[in-house]
KEROBA-486023 format. One line per field, with one value per residue (C-alpha): residue number from 0; residue in one letter; chain; x, y, z. Coordinates in steps of 0.25 Angstrom, whole numbers, plus 5000, padded with zeros to 4 digits. Example, Ala and Ser with C-alpha at 12.3 -4.5 7.8 and 13.67 -1.06 7.14 Angstrom:
BEGIN
resi <- [0 1]
resn <- [A S]
chain <- [A A]
c1 <- [5049 5055]
c2 <- [4982 4996]
c3 <- [5031 5029]
//
This chain:
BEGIN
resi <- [0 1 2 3 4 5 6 7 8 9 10 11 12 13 14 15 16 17 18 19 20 21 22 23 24 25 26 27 28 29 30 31 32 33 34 35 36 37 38 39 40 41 42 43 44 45 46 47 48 49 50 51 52 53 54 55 56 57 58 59 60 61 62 63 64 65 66 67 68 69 70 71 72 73 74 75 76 77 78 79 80 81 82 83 84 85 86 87 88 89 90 91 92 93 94 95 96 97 98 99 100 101 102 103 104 105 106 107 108 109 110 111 112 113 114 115 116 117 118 119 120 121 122 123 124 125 126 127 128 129 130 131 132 133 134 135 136 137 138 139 140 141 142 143 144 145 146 147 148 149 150 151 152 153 154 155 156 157 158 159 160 161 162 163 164 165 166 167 168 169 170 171 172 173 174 175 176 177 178 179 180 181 182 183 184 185 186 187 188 189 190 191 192 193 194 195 196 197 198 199 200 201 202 203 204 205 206 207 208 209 210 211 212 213 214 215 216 217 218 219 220 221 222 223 224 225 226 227 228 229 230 231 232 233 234 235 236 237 238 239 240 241 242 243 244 245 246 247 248]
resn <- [X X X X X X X X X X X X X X X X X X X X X X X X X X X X X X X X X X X X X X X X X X X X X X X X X X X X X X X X X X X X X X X X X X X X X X X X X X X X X X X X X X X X X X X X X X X X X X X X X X X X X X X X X X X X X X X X X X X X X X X X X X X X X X X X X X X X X X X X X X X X X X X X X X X X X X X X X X X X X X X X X X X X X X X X X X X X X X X X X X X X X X X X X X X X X X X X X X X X X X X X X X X X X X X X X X X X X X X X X X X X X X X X X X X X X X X X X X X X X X X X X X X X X X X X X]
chain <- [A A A A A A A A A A A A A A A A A A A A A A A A A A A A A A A A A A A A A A A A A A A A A A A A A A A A A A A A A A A A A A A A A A A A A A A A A A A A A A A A A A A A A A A A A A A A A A A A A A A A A A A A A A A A A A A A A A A A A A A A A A A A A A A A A A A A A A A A A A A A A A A A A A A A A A A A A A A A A A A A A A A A A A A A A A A A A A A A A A A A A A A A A A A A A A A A A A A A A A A A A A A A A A A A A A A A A A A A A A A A A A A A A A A A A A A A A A A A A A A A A A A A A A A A A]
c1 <- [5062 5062 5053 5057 5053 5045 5052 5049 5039 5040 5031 5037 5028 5033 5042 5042 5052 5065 5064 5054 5060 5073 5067 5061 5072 5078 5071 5070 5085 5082 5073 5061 5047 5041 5028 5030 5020 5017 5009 5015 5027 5019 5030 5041 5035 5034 5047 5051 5043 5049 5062 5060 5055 5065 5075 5066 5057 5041 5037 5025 5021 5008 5001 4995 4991 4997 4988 4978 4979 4973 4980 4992 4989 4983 4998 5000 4991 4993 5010 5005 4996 5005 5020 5015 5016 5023 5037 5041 5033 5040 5033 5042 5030 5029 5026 5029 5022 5033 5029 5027 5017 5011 5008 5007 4992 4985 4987 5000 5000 4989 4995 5011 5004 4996 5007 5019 5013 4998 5001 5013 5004 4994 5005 5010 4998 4993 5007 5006 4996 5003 5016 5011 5006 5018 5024 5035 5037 5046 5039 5047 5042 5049 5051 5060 5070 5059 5050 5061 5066 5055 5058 5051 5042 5040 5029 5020 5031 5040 5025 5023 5037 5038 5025 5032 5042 5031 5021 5035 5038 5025 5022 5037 5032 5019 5025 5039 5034 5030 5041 5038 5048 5042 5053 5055 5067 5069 5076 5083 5084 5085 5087 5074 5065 5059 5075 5076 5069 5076 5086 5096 5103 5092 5099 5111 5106 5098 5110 5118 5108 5113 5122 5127 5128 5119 5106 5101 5097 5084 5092 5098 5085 5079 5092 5087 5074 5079 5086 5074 5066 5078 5077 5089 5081 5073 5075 5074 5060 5053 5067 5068 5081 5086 5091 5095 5110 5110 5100 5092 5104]
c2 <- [4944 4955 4953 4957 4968 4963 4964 4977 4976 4985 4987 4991 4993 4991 4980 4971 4977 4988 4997 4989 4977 4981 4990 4976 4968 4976 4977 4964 4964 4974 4962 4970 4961 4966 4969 4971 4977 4978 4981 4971 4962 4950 4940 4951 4954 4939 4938 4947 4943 4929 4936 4942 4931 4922 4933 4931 4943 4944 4948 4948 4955 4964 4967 4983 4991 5004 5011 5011 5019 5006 4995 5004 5007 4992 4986 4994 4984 4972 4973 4973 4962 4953 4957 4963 4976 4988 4996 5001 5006 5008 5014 5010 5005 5016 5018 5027 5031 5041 5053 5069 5074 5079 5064 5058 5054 5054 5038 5040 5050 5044 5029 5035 5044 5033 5023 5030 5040 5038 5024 5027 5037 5024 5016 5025 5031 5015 5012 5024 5018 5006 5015 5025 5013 5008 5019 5016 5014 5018 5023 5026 5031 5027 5042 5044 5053 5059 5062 5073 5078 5075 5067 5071 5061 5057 5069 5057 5048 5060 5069 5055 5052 5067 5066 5054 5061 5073 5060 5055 5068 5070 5057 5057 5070 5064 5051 5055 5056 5040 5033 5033 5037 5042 5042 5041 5037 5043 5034 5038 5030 5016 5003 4998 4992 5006 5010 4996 5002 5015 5011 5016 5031 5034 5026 5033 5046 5043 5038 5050 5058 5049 5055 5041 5037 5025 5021 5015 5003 4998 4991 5005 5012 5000 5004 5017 5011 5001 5013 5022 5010 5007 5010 5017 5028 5031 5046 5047 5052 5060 5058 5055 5047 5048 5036 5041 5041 5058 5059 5070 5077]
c3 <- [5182 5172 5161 5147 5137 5126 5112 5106 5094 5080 5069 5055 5043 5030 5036 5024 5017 5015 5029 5036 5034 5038 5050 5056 5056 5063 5074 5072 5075 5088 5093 5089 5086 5072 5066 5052 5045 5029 5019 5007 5006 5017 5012 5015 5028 5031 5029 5037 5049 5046 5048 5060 5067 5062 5072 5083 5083 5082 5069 5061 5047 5048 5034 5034 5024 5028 5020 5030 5044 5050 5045 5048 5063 5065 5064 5079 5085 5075 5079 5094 5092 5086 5093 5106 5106 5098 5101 5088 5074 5062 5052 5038 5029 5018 5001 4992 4977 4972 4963 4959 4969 4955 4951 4964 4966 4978 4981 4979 4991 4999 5000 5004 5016 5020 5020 5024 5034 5037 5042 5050 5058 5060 5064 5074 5079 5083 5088 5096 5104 5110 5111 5119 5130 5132 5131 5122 5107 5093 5080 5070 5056 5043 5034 5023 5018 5009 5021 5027 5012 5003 4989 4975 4971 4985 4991 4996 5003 5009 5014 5019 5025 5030 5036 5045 5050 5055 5062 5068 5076 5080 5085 5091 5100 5104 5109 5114 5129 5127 5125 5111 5100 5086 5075 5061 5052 5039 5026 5014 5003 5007 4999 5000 4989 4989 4983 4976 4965 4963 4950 4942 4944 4953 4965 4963 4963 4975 4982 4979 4986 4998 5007 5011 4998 4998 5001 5016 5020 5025 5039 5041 5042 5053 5061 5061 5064 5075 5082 5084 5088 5100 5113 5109 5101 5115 5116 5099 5095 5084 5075 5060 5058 5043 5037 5023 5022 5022 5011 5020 5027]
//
């Protein structure tokens, strides 16, 4: 008798909502068991694992201050704890605190590299761990459009985001020979809460600067997601896949 493969199990940050959100139902959808980490939102991540479950998949919401290296690496072993072991990272949690570099304050800057890039390196240097046992695994970092062309206003968010992309590629060429695919995938301007609050004539002259002509959608960046995480994406590694409509063509 041949005995089955266990379900593959994923841990997202910033699950609760917009990209993180839609990244784990998808791979709810692949049949993909979820840890979906957060830092606020409890009730949305609640409901979320509700949801999940309600599908069939294991799913369970785990609380971290990103912030802190700590609570950031101790999801690697908390995820394994509760769902088994780990297949797949996706680092999606990020913040931003907009503004000229000549106004932007040193909190401002500390908290977006802590967040949006410090963590993700905790994350992946606890995941790497269990990874590289097994000898198999999928990381893939969320970056941003402004982390490849940079956005005024933004030197704290694209430094970070940039700074992604260079821990990606490194960690793709240190891991490669371990079954272990390092990727990263790159959004535009997505309809996300984040975009929600961007009114008036600024939305069209946003969307102008669109190739495609409109903005994307958090579902089509977790197919991206879903893709690299495939068995599919096997001989894909060290790549940043643009999801941005054109916008950095």
């Amino acid at each position: 008798m041949v005995e089955a493969r266990p379900r593959r199990v994923a841990l997202v940050t910033g699950a609760s909502r917009g990209i993180g959100r839609a990244i784990a139902l998808a791979f709810g959808r692949d049949g993909v068991d979820v840890a979906c980490a957060y830092s606020s939102s409890a009730a949305a991540a609640a409901e979320l694992v509700a949801q999940l479950q309600e599908q069939g998949e294991r799913a369970v919401a785990l609380e971290a201050d990103l912030r802190d290296p700590a609570q950031a690496a101790g999801l690697v072993g908390r995820t394994i704890e509760a769902l088994g072991h780990l297949d797949i990272v996706v680092n999606n949690a990020g913040v931003t605190r907009d503004g000229l570099v000549l106004r932007m304050s040193d909190a401002d800057w500390d908290e977006v590299i802590a967040v949006d890039l410090s963590a993700a390196f905790a994350v992946c240097r606890a995941a790497l761990r269990p990874m590289v046992r097994q000898r198999s695994g999928r990381i893939i970092n969320i970056t941003s459009v402004s982390g490849v062309v940079g956005n005024a206003g933004q030197a704290n968010y694209a430094a970070a985001k940039a700074g992604l992309i260079g821990l990606t590629k490194s960690i793709a060429k240190e891991v490669a020979g371990r079954g272990i695919t390092v990727n990263a995938v790159a959004p535009g301007f997505i309809d996300t809460d984040l975009t929600a609050g961007i009114g008036g004539t600024v939305v069209e002259q946003l969307r102008a600067l669109i190739p495609a002509g409109r903005y994307g959608s958090p579902e089509e960046v977790a197919a991206a997601v879903s893709f690299l995480a495939s068995p599919a994406a096997s001989y894909i590694t060290a790549c940043v896949l643009h999801v941005d409509g054109g916008l950095a063509a």
